[in-house]
Steps between C-alpha positions, in 0.01 A plus 500: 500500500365225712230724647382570165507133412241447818289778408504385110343122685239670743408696165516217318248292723327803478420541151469165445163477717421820377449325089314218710275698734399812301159385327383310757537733873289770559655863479561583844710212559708571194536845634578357849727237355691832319533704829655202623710478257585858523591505868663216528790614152528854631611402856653086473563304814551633829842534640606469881536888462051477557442498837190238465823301333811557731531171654462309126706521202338387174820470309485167431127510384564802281826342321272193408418493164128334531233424223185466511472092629372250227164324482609166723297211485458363916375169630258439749783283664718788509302667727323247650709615827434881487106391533314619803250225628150684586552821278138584307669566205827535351638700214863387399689736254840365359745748389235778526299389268150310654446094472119395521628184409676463871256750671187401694212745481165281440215457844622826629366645798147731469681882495805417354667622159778402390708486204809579253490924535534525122158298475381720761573783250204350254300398765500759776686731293297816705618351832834462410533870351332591843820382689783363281753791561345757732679356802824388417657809418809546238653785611810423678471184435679341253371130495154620560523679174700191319193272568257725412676505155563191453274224725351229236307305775384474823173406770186687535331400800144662617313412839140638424317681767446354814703143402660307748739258334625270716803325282808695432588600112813347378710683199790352400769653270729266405830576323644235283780692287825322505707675237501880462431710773117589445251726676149522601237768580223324678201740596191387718202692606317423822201667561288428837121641487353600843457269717692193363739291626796313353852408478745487206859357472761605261781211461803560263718171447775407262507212282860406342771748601597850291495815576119669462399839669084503555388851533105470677298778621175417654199754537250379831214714504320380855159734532276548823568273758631255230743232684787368296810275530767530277826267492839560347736158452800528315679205470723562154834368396790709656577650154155651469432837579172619627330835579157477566291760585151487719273834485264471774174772483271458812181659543244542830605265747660241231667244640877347334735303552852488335729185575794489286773175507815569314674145537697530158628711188855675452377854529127532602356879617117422667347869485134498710342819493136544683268765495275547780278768341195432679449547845486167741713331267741252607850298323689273645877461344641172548820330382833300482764467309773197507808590329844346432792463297539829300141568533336859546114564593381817543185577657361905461179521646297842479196549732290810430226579732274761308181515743412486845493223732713199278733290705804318313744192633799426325712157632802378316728253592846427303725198491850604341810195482776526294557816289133558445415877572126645592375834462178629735391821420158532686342882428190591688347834401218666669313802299346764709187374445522173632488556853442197791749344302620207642813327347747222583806398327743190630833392318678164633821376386721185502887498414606161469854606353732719551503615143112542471335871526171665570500839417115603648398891537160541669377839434116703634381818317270627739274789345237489756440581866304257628611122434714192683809392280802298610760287275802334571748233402749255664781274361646169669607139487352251616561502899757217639237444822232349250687308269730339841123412640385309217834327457470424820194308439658319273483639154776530268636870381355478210180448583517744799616761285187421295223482728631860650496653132162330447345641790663876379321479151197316625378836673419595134276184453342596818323810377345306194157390537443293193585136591550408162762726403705466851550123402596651145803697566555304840666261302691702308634706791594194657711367223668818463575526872701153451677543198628793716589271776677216335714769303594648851562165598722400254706774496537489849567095513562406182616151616139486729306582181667247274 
């Protein structure tokens, strides 16, 4: 009975866009939207019996009864913190739904598009039907396949041919449900003409508390020797649950780079999937995630090299206190064709608890002869040697303790090359890295803390 009442909401968001939608999207995307649909009712959530899904259980998300989340009404003051200084633009959706009102998109940079993707659909509606859907496949994947049905809004971004843009986009999706447990589907297309350069950040935040689960799946098309930048910040409430999904296609020596930073949320799943189907192509896969209390993050990353010559790096670093558990599942496959292949891939791990987990699985499927691939992973605590030094120089525990896990997660800041957005989410790592510090240190001196 209570699956059926969760199917009867998904259907019921469902047809409810369907009434809305109908006379005014094109055909294919109705059809798409239906496949979507499709998939996602015939084969429902995955279970930890998927081997992609061993290490998660979605119980609690697929118990939640959510609804599609209400048209919410946000002040400039109530974001005025989630603002990045020196973005060229900035495109702020609140509960999935996009807010020109709060959104900054006037004196933008010569080469660069941007806009809500269902105005993109009137304006560049040939562009869109080019790429919206043919790399973010459905098939096996169930939230995939639940956006694709039922996304309202999202960003369309465009670097014309040959653009350099020098400031970092900024998309914000704010949730700001407080009773109800709601969902959205944002979907964003990113689509980098030969030649161009740019960088685009993705920042989820809470506003109030309540449980909401944002579904995302992004589509980054990066074309010959197109260099592009994309950033991941989650920062949601710790009732939120978030599965976001990044679909990476690369063409002749294309150039991306993936950071994500999973600093919040209840249950969040960060799925990166590149491409490298053209040869000289290179990614770069860079992350961290900071969990505690009862948090889980999971990070699947899938790294196909489809043609000759591509080289791949993947770093991630993971901070885990408290009960907080982490999943790594880093999958490198090499097709036969892809030979010179040369591919990296680096998991780090700190346990500051006894009761805190990382469960991380590395895994290569070589299919060619001829390439250089090595991966590994390593779990610790932070080393007694260090932390007696810098007491020893005078700092407190506290702050010892906190300098060491800065330095951990600020390997991830080293590999980003946009100043702007380093100062960004520098901030936001660091507060995160000290609410985890003054928690340890109250529990462990409660009468010290007071």
């Amino acid at each position: 009975m209570a699956t059926a009442v969760r199917s009867k909401n998904y259907l019921e968001a469902f047809n409810g866009l369907e009434k809305t939608r109908r006379d005014h999207e094109p055909v294919w995307l109705h059809q798409l939207r239906a496949e979507g649909w499709g998939l996602f009712d015939a084969a429902g959530f995955p279970t930890v019996h998927d081997e992609d899904w061993r290490f998660t259980s979605l119980a609690p998300l697929a118990r939640t009864q959510f609804s599609r989340a209400p048209k919410t009404a946000v002040s400039k003051q109530e974001i005025e913190s989630s603002v990045m200084e020196g973005a060229a633009c900035r495109l702020v959706f609140v509960n999935g739904r996009f807010a020109p009102e709060l959104s900054q998109v006037s004196n933008l940079p010569a080469g660069l598009e941007v806009a809500s993707l269902a105005e993109a659909l009137s304006g560049h509606g040939e562009t869109v039907e080019q790429h919206l859907g043919r790399y973010a496949k459905m098939g096996g994947n169930a939230f995939t396949a639940l956006n694709t049905a039922l996304w309202e809004e999202g960003a369309y971004i465009r670097i014309r041919r040959g653009a350099r843009i020098e400031q970092p986009v900024h998309l914000l999706f704010v949730s700001a449900a407080d009773d109800g447990a709601t969902m959205t589907h944002p979907r964003s297309l990113i689509i980098a003409e030969p030649a161009s350069n740019a960088a685009v950040v993705e920042d989820y935040v809470s506003i109030g508390g309540g449980a909401a689960l944002s579904n995302s799946v992004t589509e980054l098309v990066a074309a010959e020797d197109a260099v592009v930048s994309h950033y991941l910040l989650e920062r949601e409430n710790f009732d939120s649950f978030n599965v976001s999904t990044l679909r990476v296609e690369l063409g002749r020596a294309a150039n991306v780079s993936s950071h994500s930073l999973l600093l919040g949320g209840g249950l969040v799943r960060n799925n990166v999937h590149p491409v490298l189907n053209g040869p000289g192509a290179e990614c770069l896969i860079n992350g961290l995630f900071v969990g505690a209390g009862r948090q889980h993050l999971d990070n699947y990353m899938l790294v196909e090299h489809a043609s000759p010559e591509c080289s791949s790096r993947q770093f991630y670093n993971g901070i885990l206190d408290q009960q907080s558990r982490g999943v790594f599942h880093g999958r490198i496959v090499v097709h036969k064709v892809a030979q010179k292949t040369d591919a990296k891939q680096t998991n780090r791990n700190l346990l500051l608890s006894d009761d805190a987990r990382i469960d991380t699985k590395p895994q290569l499927e070589i299919r060619a002869d001829d390439v250089k691939c090595t991966h590994g992973a390593t779990i610790g605590r932070i080393e007694d040697e260090p932390l007696f030094y810098l007491r020893s120089r005078g700092l407190d525990e506290r702050s010892a303790r906190n300098l060491l896990l800065y330095a951990f997660a600020a390997e991830c800041l080293d590999r980003m090359n946009e100043q702007p957005v380093r100062d960004f989410v520098d901030r936001f790592i660091r507060q995160r890295l000290q609410q985890i510090t003054s928690a340890a240190q109250t529990a462990s001196h409660p009468e010290e803390a007071a």
